[in-house]
Structure formats: C-alpha cells, structure tokens
C-alpha positions as CSV (number, residue, x, y, z in Angstrom):
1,X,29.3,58.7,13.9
2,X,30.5,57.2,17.5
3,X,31.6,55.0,19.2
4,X,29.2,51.9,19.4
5,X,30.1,51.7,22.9
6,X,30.1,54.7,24.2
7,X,26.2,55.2,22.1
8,X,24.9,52.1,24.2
9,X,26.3,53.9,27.5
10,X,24.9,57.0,26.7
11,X,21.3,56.0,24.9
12,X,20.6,52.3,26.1
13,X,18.1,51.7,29.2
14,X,17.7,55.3,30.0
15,X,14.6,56.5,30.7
16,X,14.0,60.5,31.1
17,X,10.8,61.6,33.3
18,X,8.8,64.1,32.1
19,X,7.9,65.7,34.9
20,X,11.0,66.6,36.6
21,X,14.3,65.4,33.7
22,X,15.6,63.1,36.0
23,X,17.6,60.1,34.3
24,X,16.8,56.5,35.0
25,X,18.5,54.0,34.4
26,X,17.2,50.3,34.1
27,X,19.0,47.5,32.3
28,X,15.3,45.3,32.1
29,X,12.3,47.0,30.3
30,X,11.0,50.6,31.6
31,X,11.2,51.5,35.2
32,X,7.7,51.4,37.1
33,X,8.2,54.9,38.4
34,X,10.7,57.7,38.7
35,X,12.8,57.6,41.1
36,X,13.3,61.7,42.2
37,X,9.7,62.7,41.9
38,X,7.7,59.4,41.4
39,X,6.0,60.1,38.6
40,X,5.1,57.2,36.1
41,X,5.5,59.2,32.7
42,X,8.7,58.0,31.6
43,X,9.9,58.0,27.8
44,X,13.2,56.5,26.0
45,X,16.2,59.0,25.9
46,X,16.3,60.1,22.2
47,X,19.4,59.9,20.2
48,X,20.4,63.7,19.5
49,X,20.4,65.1,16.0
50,X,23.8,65.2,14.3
51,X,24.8,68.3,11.8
C-alpha cells in the first residue's frame, strides 16, 4: 500500500481531460471546464493498478 497522505495528494480532486491529459485540480466538486484546451469532458484520476 501507501501512504494515506501522499494517495489523497496524488488521487483526490484531480480531474484528467480527455481531450488533451491535462490535470485539474479542484478541491470542490468537478471543474466546469478544462483549463488548457476548454473542453468539458473531464473524468476522476483513477487509482493505478498495483502488482
């Protein structure tokens, strides 16, 4: 496992566009757009699979 910590820096309130990868990062609910390209399809950073 990890840190508790360091998994809520790393997964908590990011948001990754997907139309251009960028990372947003909002601390209150989803983010109305991006904020490199503008594009409104946003989705929750996914935890990465462990071994």
């Amino acid at each position: 496992m990890g840190f508790p910590e360091a998994e809520a820096r790393l997964f908590h309130g990011v948001w990754i566009c997907m139309s251009c990868g960028a990372r947003n990062r909002s601390a209150k609910g989803k983010p109305e757009k991006c904020r490199r390209c503008g594009s409104k399809r946003l989705r929750l950073k996914a935890k990465e699979q462990r071994k």
